[in-house]
N, C-alpha and C positions, 0 to 999 in steps of 0.2 A: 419407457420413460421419455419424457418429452425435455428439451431444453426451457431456457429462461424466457425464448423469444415468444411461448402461451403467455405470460404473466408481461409483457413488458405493457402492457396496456389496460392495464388494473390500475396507472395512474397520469394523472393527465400532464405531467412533462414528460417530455420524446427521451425516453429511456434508450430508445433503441439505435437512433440519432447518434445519441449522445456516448453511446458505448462503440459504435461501428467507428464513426469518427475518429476516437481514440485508437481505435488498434489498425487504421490504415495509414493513421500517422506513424505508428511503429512498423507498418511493413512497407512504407514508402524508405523511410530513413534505415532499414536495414537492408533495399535493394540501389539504395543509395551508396553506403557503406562498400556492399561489398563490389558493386560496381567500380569505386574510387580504388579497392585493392587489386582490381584485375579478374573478382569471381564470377564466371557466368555460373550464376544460377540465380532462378526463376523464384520469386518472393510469391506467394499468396494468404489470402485466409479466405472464410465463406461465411456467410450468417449462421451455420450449423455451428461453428468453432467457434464466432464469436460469442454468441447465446449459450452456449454450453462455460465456457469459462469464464462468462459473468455470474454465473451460478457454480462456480466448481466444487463448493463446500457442499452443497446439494446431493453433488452426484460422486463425492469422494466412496471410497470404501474400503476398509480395512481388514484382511481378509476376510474380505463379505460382506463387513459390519460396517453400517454409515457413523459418524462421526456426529459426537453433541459441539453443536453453537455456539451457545449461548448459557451462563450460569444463571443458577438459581435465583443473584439481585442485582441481573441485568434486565432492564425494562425498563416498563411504562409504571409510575406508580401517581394514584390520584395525591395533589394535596389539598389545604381547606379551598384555594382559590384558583385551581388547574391542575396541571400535569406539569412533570419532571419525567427527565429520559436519565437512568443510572446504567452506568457500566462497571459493573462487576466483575469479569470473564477473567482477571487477573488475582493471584490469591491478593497480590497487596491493596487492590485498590476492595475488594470485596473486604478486607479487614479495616479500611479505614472506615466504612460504611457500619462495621458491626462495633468495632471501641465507639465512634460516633454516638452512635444513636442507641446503645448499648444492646444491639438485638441480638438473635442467633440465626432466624430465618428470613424469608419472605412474607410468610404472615407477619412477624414483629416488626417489621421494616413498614409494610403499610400500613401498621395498628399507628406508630409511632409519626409518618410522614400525614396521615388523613389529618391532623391536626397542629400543620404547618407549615406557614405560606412557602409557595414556589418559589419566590426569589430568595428568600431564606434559605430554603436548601440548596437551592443550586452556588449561594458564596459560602456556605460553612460546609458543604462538603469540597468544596477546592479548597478551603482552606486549610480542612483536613488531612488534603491529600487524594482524597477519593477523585470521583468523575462524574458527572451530574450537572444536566441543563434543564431550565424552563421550558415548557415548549408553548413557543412563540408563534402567531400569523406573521404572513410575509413582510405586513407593514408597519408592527412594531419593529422587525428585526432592522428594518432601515432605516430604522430613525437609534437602534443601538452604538452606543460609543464604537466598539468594534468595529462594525460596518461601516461606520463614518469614516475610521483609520484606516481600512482598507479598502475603501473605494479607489479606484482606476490602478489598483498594483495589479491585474488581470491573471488568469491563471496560471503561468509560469515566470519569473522573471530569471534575465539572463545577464551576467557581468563576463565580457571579457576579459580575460586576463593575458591575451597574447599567444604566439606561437605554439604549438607543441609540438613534438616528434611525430612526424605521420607514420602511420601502421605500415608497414611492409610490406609489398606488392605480394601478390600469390605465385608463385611460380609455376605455370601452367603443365611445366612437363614432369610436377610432383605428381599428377594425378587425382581421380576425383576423392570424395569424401570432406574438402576441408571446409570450416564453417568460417561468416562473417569477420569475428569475434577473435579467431585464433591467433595465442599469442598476447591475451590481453588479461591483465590482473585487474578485479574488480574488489573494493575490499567492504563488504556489506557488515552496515553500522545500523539497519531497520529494523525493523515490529509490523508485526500485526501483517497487513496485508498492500497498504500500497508500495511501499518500500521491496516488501521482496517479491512481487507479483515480477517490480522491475526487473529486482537482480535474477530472478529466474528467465527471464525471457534473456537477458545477456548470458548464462550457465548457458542455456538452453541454444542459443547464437553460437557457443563457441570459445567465451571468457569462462577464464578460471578465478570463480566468484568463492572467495570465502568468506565464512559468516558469523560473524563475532558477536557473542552473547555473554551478559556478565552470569556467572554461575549462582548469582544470590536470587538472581529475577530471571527464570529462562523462560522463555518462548512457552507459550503454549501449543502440546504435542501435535494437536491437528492441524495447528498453524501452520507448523513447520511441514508436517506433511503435503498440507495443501500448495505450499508454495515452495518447495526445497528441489523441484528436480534442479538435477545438473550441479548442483552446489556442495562446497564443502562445509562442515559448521566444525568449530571451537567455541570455549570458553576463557574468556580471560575478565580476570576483576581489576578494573581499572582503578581500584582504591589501590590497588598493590604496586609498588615502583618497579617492580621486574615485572610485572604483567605487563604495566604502563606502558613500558619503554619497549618491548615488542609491539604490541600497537603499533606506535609509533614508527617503528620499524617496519611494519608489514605498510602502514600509510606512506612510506617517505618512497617506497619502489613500486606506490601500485598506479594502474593507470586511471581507472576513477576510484572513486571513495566515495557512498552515497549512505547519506544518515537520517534516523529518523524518528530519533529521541525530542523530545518534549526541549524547544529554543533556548538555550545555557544548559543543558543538562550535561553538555559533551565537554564545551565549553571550559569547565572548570578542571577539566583533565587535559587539558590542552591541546583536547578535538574539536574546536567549534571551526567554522569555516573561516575566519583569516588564520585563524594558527595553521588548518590543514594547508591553506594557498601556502604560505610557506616552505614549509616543512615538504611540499612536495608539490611546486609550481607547476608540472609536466603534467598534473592530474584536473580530471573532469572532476568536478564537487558538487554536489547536489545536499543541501537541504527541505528534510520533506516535514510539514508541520499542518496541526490540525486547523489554527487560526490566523498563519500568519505571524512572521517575527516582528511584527510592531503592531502596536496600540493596546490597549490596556488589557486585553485576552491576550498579548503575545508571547509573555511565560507560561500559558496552560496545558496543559494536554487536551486530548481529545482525541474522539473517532467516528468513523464515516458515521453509526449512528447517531451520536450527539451531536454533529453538524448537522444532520436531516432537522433535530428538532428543534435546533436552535433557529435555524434560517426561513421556517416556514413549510420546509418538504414535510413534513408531521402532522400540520394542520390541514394540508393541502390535502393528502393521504387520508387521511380520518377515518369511519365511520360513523355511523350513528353515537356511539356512545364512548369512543378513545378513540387518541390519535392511531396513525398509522407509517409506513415506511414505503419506501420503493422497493417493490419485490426482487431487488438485490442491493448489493453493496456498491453502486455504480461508482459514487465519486472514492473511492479507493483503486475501485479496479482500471477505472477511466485512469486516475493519475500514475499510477503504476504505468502504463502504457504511454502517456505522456513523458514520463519522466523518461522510458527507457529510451524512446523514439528520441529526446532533447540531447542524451548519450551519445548514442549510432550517429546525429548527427556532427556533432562536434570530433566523432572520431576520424568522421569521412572529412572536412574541414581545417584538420588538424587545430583546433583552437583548445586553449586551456580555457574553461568556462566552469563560473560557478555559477549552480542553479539553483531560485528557491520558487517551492511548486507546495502549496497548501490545498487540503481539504477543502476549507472556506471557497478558494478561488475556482475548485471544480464547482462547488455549488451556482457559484454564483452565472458559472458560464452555463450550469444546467436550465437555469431559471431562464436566459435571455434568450433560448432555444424558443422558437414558436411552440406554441403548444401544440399536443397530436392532435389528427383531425381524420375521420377516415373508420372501417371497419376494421376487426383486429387482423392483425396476421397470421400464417400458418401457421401448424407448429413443425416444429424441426426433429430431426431423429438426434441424439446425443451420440458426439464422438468421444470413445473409451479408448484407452490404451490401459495393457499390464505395465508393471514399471517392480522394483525392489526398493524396500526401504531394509537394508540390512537383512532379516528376515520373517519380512512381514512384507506382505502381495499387495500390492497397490491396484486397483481400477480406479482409474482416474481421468480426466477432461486434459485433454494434450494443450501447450501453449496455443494460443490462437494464429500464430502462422505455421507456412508451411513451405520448405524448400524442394523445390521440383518436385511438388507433390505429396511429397512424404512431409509426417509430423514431424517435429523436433523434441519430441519429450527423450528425458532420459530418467536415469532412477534418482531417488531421491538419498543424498547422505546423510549418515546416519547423525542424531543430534548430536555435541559436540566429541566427536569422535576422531575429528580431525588434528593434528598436529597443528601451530598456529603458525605457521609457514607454505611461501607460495610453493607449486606443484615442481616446478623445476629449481 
């Protein structure tokens, strides 16, 4: 089996660019890191690893068995006057879609949508609750109110907040084994896949990441699997005052804190980012969101594939007769790597920083990439690693760097089976 790097060239933005860039900012800023601690060791990755873990869902496997995607009223669905991109893949958001429109499947969803308009469905199903965009060419989307609000906020922005404690030198005459990260509480508040691509690549560094999921809405299982080495997971419901208030406790002593719920959804629990600065100024903060926390999409959710269709990567992608995607989840996987790299480096710097890095703004830095030009490239062979998930055998695509040569994968913990407390 081949990596993502056959496919990156099925569509005309620099996929491949666009994804390499990403993950050599993460292993600059983690040979930065551990340089600033005193660790010689040697950072790398290779176009085999990076290609291979922009497709990692691809190439999961569970003992033996690949892993489903995508649910049954996630897609493309025609209506009287276009397409609409729906995401389903969560039970609540597939149930707002079925009270909605009163369906049960896929056939009644498109019996019920062939017969109205696409801007129609994509504001009464957010307003349902559900998740559903238009899909748009590139030069409506820039003339979109959105787009207009987030013009020049660029793909990552960065607030200092001042000094932090610097990480602790490595003690050379401890001996080898020790990683970047060692030594460092990460408290993961994300979904889906750019948020814990991140916290995995810090597990996987050396921090002790734990990952907190409300037990009414959890993770979906291949998610977690895809993205959980090195990590610990709990559950806690933040409607509850004693769950609450641990929370908060595990935020008030960690070293970052990175979230990735939908802009006020934390907020009202009194997670949103000034409360976390607060509550725990020594901490790196990272908000991750699909649009952007201003302009009139900035309460929405969303994900890498509904920014593909909203932005114009849908139309761009096409075929003859429906839209299409970038044969990966780039602007997830790229921002995940971003994020982690904007991390590593605030830790090597010692600053207390808080980050906001949206979807939207991967897209938008994907678009300003030249377009490809040129024959396609090789294909790559796929690097696999075994791993545990409790007891179940993982083949899986290793993080895309590598210390002195070796992977950095570890196994994945098991879903929330964690105790909601750090490791020491």
């Amino acid at each position: 089996m081949t990596s993502a790097t056959d496919r990156w060239w099925d569509c005309p933005l620099d996929v491949e660019t666009f994804a390499c860039d990403a993950v050599d900012r993460t292993r600059d800023a983690a040979a930065y890191l551990a340089s600033a601690r005193g660790l010689d060791v040697h950072v790398d990755t290779s176009p085999a690893l990076i290609g291979a873990g922009f497709a990692a869902y691809d190439h999961l496997r569970v003992d033996g068995e690949g892993v489903e995607t995508w649910a049954e009223l996630s897609g493309f669905v025609r209506a009287t006057d276009g397409w609409v991109r729906l995401h389903g893949n969560f039970p609540h958001h597939a149930a707002a879609l079925r009270e909605l429109y009163g369906i049960r499947d896929r056939a009644g969803l498109e019996s019920v949508l062939a017969g109205r308009r696409a801007a129609d469905i994509e504001d009464e199903v957010a307003e349902a609750g559900g998740i559903a965009v238009r899909v748009r060419e590139r030069a409506e989307w820039a003339r979109h109110s959105q787009a207009l609000a987030r013009a020049g906020h660029g793909g990552v922005e960065r607030e200092d907040r001042g000094e932090r404690p610097a990480l602790p030198p490595f003690d050379a005459a401890a001996g080898g084994g020790a990683l970047p990260l060692d030594g460092v509480r990460v408290l993961d508040l994300t979904r889906v896949l750019a948020g814990p691509t991140a916290t995995q690549l810090l597990a996987c560094l050396g921090a002790d990441v734990l990952r907190v999921d409300p037990p009414q809405r959890p993770e979906i299982p291949a998610q977690h699997l895809a993205t959980g080495m090195g990590k610990r997971s709990t559950l806690l419901d933040l409607r509850r005052e004693e769950d609450r208030a641990r929370a908060l406790e595990l935020a008030a002593s960690a070293d970052a804190i990175l979230t990735g719920y939908r802009p006020g959804a934390l907020a009202r629990h009194g997670m949103g980012a000034d409360a976390l600065a607060r509550i725990a100024p020594q901490a790196v903060i990272a908000e991750l969101s699909a649009w952007g926390d201003t302009g009139p999409w900035g309460g929405r959710a969303g994900f890498d594939s509904i920014v593909q269709a909203a932005t114009g990567i849908a139309s761009l992608c096409s075929t003859e007769d429906r839209p299409g995607a970038l044969p990966v989840q780039a602007l997830d996987l790229a921002t995940g790597h971003r994020l982690a790299a904007e991390v590593l480096d605030a830790f090597a710097e010692a600053r207390a920083r808080t980050l906001r890095l949206s979807l939207l703004g991967a897209a938008e830095e994907l678009w300003a990439l030249p377009r490809r030009t040129g024959e396609n490239g090789i294909e790559l062979p796929v690097p696999r690693v075994r791993v545990r998930a409790g007891e179940r055998e993982l083949e899986a695509v290793p993080p895309a760097l590598r210390l002195d040569g070796r992977t950095i994968a570890q196994d994945v913990g098991e879903y929330g089976a964690a105790l909601p407390a750090w490791r020491d």
